[in-house]
Predicted model as a PDB file, atoms N, CA, C, CB and O in Angstrom, pLDDT in the B-factor column:
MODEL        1                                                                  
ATOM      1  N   UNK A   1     117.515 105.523  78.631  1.00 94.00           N  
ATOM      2  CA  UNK A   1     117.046 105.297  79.983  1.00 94.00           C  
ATOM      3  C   UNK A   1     115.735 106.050  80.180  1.00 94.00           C  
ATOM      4  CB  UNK A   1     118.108 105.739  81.023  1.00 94.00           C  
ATOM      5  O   UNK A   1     115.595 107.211  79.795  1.00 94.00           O  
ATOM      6  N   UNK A   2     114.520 105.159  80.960  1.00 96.00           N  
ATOM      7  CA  UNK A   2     113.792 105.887  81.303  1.00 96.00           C  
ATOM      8  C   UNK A   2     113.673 106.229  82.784  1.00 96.00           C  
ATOM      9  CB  UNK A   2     112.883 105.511  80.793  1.00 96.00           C  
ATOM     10  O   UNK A   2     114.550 105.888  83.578  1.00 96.00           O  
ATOM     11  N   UNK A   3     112.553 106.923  83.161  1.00 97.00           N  
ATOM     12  CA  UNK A   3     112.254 107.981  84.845  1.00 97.00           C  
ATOM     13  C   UNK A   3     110.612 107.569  85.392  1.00 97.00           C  
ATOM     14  CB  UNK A   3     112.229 110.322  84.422  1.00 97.00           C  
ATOM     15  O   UNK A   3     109.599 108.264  85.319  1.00 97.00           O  
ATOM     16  N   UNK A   4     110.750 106.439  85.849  1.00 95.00           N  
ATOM     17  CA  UNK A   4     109.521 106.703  86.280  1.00 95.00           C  
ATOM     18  C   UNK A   4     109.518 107.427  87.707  1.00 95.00           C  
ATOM     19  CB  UNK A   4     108.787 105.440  86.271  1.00 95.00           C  
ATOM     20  O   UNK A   4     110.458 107.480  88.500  1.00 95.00           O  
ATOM     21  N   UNK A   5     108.909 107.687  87.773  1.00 94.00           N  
ATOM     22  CA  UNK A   5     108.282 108.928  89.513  1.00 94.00           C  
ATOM     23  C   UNK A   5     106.807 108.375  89.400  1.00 94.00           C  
ATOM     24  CB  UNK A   5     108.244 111.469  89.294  1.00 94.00           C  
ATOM     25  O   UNK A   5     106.054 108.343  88.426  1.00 94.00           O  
ATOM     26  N   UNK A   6     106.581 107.823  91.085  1.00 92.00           N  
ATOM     27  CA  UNK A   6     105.393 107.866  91.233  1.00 92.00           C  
ATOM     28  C   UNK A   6     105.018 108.268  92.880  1.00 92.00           C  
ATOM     29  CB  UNK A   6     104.916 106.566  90.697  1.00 92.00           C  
ATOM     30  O   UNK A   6     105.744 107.635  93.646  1.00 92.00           O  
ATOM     31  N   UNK A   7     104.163 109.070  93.497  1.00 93.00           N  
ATOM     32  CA  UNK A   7     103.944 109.418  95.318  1.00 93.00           C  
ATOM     33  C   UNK A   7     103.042 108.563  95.478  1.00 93.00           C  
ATOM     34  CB  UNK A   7     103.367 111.015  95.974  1.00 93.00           C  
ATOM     35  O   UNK A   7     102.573 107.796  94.637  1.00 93.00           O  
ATOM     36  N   UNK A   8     102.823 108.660  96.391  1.00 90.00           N  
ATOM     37  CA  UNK A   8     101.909 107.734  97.253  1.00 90.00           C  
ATOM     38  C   UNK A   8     102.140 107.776  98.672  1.00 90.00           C  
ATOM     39  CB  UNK A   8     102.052 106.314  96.872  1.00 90.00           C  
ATOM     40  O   UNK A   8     103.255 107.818  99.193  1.00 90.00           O  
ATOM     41  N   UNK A   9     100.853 107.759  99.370  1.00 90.00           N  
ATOM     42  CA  UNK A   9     100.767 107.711 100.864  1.00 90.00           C  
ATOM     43  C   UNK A   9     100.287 106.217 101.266  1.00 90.00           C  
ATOM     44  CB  UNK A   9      99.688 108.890 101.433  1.00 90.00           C  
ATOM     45  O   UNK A   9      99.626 105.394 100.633  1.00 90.00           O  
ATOM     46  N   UNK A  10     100.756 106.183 102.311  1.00 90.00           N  
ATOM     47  CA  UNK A  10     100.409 105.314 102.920  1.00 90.00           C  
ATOM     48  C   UNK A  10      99.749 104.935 104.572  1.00 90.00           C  
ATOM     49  CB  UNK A  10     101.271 104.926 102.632  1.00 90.00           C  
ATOM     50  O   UNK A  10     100.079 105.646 105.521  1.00 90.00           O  
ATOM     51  N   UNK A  11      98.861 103.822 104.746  1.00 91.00           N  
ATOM     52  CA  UNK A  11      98.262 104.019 105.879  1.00 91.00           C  
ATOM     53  C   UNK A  11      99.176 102.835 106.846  1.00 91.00           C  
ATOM     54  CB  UNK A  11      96.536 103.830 105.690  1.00 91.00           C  
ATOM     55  O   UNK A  11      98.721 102.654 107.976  1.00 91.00           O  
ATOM     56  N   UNK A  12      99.979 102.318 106.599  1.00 91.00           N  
ATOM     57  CA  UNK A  12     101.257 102.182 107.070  1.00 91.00           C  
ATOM     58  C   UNK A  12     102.124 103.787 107.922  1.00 91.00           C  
ATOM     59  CB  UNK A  12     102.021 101.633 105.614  1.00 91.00           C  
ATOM     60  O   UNK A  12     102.082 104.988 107.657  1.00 91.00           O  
ATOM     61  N   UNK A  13     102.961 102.819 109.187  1.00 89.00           N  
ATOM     62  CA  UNK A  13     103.648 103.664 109.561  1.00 89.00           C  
ATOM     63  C   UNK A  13     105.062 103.479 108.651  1.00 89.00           C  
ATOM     64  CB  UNK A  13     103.682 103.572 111.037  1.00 89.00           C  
ATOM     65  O   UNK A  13     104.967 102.497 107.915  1.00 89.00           O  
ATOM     66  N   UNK A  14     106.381 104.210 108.525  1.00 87.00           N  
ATOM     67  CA  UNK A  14     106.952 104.177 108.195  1.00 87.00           C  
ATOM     68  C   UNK A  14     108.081 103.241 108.350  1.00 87.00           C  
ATOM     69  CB  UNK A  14     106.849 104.933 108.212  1.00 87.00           C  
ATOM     70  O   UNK A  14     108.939 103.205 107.468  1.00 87.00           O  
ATOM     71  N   UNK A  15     108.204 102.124 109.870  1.00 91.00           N  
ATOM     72  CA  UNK A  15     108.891 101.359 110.000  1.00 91.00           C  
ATOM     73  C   UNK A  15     108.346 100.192 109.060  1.00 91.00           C  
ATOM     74  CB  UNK A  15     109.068 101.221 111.294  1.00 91.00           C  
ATOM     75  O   UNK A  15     109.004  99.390 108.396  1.00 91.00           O  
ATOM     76  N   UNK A  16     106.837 100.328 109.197  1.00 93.00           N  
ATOM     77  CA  UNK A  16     105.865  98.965 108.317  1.00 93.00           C  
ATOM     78  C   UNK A  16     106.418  99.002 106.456  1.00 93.00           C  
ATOM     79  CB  UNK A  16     103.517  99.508 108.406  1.00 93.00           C  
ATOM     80  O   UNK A  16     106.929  98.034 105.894  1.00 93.00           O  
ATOM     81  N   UNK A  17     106.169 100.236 105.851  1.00 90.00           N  
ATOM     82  CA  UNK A  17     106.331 100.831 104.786  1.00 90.00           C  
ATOM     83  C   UNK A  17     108.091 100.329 104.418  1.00 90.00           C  
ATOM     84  CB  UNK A  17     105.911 102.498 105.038  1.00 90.00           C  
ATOM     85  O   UNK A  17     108.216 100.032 103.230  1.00 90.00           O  
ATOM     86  N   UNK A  18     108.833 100.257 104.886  1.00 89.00           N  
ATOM     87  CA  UNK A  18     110.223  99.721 105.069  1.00 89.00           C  
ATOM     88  C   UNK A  18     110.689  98.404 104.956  1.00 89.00           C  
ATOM     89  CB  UNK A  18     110.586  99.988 106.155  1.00 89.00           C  
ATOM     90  O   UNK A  18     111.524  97.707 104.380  1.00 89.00           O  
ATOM     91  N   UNK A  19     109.715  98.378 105.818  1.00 94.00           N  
ATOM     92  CA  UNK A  19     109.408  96.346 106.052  1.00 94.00           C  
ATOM     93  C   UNK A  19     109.212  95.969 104.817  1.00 94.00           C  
ATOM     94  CB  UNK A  19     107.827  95.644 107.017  1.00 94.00           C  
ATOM     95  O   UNK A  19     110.147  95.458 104.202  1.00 94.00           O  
ATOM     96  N   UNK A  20     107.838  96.165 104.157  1.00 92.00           N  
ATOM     97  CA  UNK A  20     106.868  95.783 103.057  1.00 92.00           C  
ATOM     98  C   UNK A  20     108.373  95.994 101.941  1.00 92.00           C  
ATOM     99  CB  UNK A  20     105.120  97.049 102.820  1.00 92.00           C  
ATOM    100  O   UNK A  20     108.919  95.100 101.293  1.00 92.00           O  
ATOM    101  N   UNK A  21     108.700  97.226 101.997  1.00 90.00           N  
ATOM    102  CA  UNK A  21     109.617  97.496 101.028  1.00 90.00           C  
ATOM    103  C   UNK A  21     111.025  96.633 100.588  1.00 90.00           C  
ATOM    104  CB  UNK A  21     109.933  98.676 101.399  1.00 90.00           C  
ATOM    105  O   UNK A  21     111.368  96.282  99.459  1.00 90.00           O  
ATOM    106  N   UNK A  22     111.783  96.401 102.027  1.00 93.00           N  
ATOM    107  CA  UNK A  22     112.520  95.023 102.060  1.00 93.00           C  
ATOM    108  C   UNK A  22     112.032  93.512 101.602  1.00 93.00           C  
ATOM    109  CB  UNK A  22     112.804  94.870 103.366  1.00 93.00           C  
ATOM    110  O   UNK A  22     112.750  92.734 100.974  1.00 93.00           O  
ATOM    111  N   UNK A  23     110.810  93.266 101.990  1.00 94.00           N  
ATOM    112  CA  UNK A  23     110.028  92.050 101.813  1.00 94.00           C  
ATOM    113  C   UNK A  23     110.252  91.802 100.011  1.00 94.00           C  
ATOM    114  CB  UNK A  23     108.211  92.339 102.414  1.00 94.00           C  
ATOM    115  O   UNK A  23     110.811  90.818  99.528  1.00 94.00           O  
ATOM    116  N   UNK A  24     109.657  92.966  99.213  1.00 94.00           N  
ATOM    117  CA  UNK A  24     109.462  93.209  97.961  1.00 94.00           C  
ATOM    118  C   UNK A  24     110.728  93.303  97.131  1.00 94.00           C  
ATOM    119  CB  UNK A  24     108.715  94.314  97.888  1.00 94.00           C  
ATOM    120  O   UNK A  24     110.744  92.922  95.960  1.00 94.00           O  
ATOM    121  N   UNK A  25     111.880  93.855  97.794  1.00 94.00           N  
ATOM    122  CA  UNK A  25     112.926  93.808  96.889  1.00 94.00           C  
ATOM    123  C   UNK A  25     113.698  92.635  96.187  1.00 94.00           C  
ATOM    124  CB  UNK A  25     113.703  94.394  97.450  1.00 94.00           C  
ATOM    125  O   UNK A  25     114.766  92.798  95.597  1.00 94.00           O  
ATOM    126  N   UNK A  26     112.989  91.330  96.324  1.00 95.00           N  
ATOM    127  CA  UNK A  26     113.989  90.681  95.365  1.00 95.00           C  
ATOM    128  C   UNK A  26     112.904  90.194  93.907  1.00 95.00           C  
ATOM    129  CB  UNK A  26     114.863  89.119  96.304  1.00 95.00           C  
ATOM    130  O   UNK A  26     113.083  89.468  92.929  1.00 95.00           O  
ATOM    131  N   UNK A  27     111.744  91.040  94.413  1.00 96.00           N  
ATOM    132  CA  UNK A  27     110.753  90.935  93.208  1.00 96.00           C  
ATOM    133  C   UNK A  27     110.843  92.044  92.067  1.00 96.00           C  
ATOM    134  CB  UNK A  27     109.293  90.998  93.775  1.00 96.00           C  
ATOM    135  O   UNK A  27     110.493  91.940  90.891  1.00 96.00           O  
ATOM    136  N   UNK A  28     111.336  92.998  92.646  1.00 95.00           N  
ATOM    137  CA  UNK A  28     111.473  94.242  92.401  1.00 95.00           C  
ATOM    138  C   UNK A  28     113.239  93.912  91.158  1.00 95.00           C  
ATOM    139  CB  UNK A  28     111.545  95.280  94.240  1.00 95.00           C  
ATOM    140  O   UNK A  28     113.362  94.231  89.975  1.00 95.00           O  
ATOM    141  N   UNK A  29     114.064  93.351  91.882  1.00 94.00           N  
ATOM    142  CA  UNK A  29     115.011  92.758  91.588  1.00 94.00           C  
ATOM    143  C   UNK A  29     114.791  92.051  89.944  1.00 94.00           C  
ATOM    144  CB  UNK A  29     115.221  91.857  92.777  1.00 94.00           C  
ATOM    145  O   UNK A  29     115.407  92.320  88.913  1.00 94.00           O  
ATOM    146  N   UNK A  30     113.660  91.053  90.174  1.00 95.00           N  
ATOM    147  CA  UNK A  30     113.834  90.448  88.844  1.00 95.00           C  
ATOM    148  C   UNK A  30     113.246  90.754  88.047  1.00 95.00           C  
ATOM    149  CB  UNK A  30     113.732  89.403  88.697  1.00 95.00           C  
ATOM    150  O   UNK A  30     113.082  90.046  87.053  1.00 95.00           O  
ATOM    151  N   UNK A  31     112.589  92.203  88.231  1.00 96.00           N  
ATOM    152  CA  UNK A  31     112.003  92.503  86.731  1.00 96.00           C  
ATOM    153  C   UNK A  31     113.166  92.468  86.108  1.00 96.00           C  
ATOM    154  CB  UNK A  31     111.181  93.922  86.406  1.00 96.00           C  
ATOM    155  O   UNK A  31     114.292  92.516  86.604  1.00 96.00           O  
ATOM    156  N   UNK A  32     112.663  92.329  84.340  1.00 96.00           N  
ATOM    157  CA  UNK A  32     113.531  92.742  82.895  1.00 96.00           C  
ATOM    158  C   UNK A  32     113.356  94.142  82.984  1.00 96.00           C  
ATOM    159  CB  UNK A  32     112.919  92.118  81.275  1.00 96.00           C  
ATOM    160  O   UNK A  32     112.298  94.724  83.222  1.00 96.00           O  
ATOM    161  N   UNK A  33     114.998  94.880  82.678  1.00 97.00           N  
ATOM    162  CA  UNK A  33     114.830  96.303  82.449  1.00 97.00           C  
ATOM    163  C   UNK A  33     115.087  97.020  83.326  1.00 97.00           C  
ATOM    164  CB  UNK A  33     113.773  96.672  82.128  1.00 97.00           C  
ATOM    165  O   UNK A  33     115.799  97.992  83.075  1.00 97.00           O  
ATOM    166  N   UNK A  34     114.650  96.826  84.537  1.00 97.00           N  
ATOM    167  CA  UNK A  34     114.767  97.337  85.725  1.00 97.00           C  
ATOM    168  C   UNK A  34     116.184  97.727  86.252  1.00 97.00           C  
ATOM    169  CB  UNK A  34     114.180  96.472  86.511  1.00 97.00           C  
ATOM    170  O   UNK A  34     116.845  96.888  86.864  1.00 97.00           O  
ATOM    171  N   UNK A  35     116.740  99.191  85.988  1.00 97.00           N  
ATOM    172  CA  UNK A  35     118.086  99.074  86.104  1.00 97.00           C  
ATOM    173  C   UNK A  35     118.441  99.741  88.026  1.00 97.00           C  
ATOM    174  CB  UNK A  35     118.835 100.131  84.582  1.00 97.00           C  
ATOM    175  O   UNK A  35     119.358  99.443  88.792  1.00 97.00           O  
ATOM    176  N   UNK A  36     117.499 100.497  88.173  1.00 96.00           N  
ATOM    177  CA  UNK A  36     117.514 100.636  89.567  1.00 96.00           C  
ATOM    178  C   UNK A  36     116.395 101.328  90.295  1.00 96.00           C  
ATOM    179  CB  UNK A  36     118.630 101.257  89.868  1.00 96.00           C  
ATOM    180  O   UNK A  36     115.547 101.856  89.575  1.00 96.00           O  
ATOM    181  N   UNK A  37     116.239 101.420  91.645  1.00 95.00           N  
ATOM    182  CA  UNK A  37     114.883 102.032  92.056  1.00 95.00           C  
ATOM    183  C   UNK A  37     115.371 102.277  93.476  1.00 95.00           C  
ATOM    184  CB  UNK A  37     113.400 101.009  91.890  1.00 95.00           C  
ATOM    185  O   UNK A  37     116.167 101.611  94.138  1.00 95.00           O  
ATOM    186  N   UNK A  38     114.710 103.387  93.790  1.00 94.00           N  
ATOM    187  CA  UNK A  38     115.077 104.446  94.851  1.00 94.00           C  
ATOM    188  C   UNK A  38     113.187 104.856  95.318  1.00 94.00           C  
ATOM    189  CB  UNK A  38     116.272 106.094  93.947  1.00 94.00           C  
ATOM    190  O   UNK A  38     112.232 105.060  94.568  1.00 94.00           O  
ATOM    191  N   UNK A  39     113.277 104.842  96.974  1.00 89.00           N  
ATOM    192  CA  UNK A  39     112.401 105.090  97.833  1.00 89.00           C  
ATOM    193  C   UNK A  39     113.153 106.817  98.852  1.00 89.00           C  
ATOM    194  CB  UNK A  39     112.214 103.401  98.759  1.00 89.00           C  
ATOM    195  O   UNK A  39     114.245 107.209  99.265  1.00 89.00           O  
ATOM    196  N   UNK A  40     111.741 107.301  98.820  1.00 91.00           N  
ATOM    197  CA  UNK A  40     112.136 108.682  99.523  1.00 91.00           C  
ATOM    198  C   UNK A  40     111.046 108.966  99.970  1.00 91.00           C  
ATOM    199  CB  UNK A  40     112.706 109.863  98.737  1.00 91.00           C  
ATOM    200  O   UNK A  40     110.076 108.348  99.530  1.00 91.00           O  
ATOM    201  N   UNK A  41     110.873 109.896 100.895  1.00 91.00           N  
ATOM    202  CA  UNK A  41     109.935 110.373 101.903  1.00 91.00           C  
ATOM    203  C   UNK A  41     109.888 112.023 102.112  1.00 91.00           C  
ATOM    204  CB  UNK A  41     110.339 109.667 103.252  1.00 91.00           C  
ATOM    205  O   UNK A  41     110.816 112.772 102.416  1.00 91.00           O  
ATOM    206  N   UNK A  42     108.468 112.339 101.840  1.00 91.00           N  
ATOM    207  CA  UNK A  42     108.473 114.030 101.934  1.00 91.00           C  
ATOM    208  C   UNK A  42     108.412 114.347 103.145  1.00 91.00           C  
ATOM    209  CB  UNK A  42     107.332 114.826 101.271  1.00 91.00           C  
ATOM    210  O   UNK A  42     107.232 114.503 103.460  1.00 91.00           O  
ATOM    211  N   UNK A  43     109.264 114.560 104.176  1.00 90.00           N  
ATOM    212  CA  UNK A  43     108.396 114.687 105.764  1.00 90.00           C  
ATOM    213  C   UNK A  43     107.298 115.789 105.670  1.00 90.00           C  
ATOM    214  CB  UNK A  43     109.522 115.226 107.193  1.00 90.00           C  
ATOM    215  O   UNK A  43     106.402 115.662 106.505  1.00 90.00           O  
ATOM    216  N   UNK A  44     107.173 117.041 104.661  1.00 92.00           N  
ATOM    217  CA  UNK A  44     105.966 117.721 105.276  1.00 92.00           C  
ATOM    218  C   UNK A  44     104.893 117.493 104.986  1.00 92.00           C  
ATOM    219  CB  UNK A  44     105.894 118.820 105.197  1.00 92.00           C  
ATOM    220  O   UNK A  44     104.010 118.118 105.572  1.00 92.00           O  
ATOM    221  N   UNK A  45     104.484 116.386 103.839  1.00 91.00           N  
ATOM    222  CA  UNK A  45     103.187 116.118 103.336  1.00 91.00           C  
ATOM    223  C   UNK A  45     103.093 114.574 103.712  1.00 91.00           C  
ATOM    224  CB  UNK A  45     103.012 116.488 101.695  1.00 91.00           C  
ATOM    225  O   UNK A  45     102.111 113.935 103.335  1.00 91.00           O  
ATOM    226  N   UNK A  46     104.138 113.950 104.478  1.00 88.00           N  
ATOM    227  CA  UNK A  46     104.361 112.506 104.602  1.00 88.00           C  
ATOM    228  C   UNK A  46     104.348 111.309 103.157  1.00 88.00           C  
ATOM    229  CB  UNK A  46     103.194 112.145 105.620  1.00 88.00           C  
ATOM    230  O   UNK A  46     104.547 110.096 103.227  1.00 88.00           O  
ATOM    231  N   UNK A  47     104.061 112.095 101.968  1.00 93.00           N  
ATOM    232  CA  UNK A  47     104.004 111.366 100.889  1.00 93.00           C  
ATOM    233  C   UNK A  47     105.320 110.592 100.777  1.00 93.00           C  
ATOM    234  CB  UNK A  47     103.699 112.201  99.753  1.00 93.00           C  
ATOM    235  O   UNK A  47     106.292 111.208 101.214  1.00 93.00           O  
ATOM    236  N   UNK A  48     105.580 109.233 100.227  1.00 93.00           N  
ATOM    237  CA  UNK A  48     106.596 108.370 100.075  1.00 93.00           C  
ATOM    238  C   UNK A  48     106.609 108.227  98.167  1.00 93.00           C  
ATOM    239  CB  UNK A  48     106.220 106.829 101.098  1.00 93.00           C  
ATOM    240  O   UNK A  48     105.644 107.849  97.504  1.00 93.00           O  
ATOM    241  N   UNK A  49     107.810 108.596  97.675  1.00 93.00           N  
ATOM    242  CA  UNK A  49     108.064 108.942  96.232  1.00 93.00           C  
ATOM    243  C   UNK A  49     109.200 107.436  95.753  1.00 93.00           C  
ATOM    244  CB  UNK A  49     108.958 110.838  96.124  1.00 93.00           C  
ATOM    245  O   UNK A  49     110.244 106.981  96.222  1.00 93.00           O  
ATOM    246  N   UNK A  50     108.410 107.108  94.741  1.00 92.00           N  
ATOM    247  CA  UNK A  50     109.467 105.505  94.411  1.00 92.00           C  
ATOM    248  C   UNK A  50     109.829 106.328  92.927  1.00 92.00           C  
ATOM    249  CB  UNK A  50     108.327 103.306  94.179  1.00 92.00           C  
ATOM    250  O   UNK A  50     109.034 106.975  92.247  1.00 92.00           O  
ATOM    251  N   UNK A  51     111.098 106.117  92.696  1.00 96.00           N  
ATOM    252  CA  UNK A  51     112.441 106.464  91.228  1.00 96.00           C  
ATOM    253  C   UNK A  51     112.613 105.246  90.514  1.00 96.00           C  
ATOM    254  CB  UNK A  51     114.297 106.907  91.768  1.00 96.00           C  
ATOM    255  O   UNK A  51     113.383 104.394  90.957  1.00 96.00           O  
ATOM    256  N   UNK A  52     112.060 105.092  89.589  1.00 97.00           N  
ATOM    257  CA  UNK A  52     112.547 103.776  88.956  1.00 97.00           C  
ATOM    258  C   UNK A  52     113.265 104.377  87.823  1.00 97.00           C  
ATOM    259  CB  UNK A  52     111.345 102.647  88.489  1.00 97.00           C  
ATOM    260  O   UNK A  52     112.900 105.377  87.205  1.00 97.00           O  
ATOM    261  N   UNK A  53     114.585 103.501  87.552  1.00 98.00           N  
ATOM    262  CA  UNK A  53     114.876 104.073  86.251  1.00 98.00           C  
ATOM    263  C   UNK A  53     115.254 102.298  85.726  1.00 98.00           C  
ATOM    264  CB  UNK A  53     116.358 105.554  86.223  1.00 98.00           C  
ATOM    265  O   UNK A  53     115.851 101.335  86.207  1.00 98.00           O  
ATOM    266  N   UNK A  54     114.305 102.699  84.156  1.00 98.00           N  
ATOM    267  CA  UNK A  54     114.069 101.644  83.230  1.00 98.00           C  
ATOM    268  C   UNK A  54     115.048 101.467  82.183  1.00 98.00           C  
ATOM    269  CB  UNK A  54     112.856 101.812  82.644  1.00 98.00           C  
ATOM    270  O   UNK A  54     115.629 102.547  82.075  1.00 98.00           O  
ATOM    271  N   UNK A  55     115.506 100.645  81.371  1.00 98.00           N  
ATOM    272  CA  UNK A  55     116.316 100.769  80.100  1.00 98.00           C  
ATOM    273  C   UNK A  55     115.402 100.885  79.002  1.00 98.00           C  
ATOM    274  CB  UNK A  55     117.263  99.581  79.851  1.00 98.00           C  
ATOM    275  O   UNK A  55     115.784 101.310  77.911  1.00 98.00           O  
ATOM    276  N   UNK A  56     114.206 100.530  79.222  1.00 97.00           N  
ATOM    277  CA  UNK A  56     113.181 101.018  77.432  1.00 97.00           C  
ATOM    278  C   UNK A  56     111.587 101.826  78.269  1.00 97.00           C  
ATOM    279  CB  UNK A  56     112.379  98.694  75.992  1.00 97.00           C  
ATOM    280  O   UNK A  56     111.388 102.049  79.464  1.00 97.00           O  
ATOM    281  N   UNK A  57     110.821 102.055  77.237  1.00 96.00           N  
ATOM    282  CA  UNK A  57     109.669 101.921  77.657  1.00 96.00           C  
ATOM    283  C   UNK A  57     108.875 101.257  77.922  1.00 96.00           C  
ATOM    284  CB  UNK A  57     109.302 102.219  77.368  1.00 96.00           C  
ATOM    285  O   UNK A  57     107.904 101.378  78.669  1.00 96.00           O  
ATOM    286  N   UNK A  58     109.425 100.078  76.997  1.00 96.00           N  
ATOM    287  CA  UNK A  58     108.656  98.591  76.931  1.00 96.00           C  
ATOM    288  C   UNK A  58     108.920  97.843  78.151  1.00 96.00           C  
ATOM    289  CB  UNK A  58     109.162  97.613  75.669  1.00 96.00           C  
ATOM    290  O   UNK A  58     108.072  97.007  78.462  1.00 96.00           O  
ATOM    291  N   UNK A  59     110.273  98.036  79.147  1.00 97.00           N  
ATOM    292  CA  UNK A  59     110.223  97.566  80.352  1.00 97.00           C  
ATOM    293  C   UNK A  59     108.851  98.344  81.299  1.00 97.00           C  
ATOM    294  CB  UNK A  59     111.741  97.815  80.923  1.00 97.00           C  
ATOM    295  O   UNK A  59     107.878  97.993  81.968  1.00 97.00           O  
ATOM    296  N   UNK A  60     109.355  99.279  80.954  1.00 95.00           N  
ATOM    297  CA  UNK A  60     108.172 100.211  82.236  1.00 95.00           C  
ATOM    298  C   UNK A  60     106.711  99.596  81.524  1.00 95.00           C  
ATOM    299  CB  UNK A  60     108.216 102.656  82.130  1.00 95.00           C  
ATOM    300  O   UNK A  60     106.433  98.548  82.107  1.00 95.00           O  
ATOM    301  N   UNK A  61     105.731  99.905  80.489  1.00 95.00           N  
ATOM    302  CA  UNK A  61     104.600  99.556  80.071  1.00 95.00           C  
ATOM    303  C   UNK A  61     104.232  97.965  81.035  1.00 95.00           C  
ATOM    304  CB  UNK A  61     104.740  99.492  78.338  1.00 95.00           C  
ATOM    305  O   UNK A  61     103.323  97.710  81.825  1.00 95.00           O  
ATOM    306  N   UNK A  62     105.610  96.975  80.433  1.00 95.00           N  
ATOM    307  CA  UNK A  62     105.506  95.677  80.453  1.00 95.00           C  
ATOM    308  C   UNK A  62     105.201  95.545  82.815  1.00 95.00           C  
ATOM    309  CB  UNK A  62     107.395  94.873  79.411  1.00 95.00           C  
ATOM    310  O   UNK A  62     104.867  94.551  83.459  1.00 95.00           O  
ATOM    311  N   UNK A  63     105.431  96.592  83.194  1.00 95.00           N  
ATOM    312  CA  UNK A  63     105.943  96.658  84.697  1.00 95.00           C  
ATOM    313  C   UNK A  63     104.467  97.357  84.921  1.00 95.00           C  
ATOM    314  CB  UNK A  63     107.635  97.677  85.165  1.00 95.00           C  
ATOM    315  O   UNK A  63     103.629  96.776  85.611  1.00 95.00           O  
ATOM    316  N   UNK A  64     104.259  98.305  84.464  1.00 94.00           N  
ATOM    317  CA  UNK A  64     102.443  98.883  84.865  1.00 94.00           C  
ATOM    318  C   UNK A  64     101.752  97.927  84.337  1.00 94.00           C  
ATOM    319  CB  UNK A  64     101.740 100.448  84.133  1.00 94.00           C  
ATOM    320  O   UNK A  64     101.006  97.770  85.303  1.00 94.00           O  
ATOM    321  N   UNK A  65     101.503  97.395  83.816  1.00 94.00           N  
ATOM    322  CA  UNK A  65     100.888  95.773  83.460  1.00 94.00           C  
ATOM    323  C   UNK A  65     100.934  94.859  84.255  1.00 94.00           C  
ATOM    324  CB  UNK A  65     101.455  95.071  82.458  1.00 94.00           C  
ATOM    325  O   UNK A  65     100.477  93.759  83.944  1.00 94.00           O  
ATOM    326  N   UNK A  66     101.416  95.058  85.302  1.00 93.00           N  
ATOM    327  CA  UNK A  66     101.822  93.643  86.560  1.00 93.00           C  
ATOM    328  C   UNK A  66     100.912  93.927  87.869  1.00 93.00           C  
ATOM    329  CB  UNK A  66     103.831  93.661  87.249  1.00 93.00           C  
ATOM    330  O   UNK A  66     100.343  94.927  88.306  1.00 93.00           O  
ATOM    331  N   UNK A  67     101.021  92.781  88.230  1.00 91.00           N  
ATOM    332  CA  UNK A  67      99.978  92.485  89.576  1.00 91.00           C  
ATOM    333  C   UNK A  67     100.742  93.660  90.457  1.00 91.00           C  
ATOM    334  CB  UNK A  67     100.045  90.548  90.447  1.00 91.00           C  
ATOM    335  O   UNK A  67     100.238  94.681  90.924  1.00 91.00           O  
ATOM    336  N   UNK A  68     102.633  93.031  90.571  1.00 91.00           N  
ATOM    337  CA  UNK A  68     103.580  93.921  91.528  1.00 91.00           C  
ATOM    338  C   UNK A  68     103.239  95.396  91.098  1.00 91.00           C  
ATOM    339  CB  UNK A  68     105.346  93.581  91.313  1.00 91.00           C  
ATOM    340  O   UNK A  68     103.029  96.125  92.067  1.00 91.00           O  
ATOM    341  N   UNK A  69     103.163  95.852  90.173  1.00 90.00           N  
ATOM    342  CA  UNK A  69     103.040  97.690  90.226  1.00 90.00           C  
ATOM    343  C   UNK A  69     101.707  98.101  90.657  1.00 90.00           C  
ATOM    344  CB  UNK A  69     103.244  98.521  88.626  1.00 90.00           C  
ATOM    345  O   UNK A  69     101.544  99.310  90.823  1.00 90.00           O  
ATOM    346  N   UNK A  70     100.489  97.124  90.917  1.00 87.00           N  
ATOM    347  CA  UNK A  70      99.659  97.330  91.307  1.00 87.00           C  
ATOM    348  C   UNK A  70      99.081  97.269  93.014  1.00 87.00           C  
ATOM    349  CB  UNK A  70      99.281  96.784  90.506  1.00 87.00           C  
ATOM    350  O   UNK A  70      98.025  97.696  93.480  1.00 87.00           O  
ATOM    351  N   UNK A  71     100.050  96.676  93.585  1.00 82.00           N  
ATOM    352  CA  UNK A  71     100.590  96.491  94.638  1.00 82.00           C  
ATOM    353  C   UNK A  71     100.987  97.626  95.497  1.00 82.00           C  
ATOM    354  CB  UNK A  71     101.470  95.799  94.372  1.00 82.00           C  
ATOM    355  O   UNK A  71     101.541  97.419  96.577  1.00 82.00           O  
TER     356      UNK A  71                                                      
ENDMDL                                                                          
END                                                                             
C-alpha cells in the first residue's frame, strides 16, 4: 500500500470546497488502484489535506499524470 498526502488551500469557502469535493467523487471512485481517500481541514492555517491510499506506485504515478490530479 501506498500514502499519498498532499495540502492545499483554497480560494473557495469551505461549504464550496465540499461541494466541488462531492461533485468529484465518482471520478475519484474510478481510478485503478485507488483503494481509498480521505479530506481534512487544518482550522489554524485553513489548509485542506487529501490521504490517498494507493495499492502500487504505478497507480499513484499513473494518477499524477491525469488532468483529475491536476485539478
Amino acid at each position: 500500500m501506498i500514502i499519498l498526502s498532499v495540502k492545499f488551500k483554497s480560494r473557495f469557502s469551505d461549504s464550496e470546497v465540499l461541494q466541488i469535493s462531492e461533485e468529484r467523487a465518482p471520478s475519484f471512485r474510478a481510478l485503478p488502484g485507488l483503494i481509498q481517500k480521505y479530506y481534512g481541514r487544518e482550522p489554524d492555517t485553513g489548509e485542506f489535506t487529501g490521504i490517498y491510499l494507493w495499492d502500487s506506485e504505478r497507480s499513484v504515478s499513473e494518477f499524477q499524470k491525469s488532468e483529475l490530479a491536476r485539478s
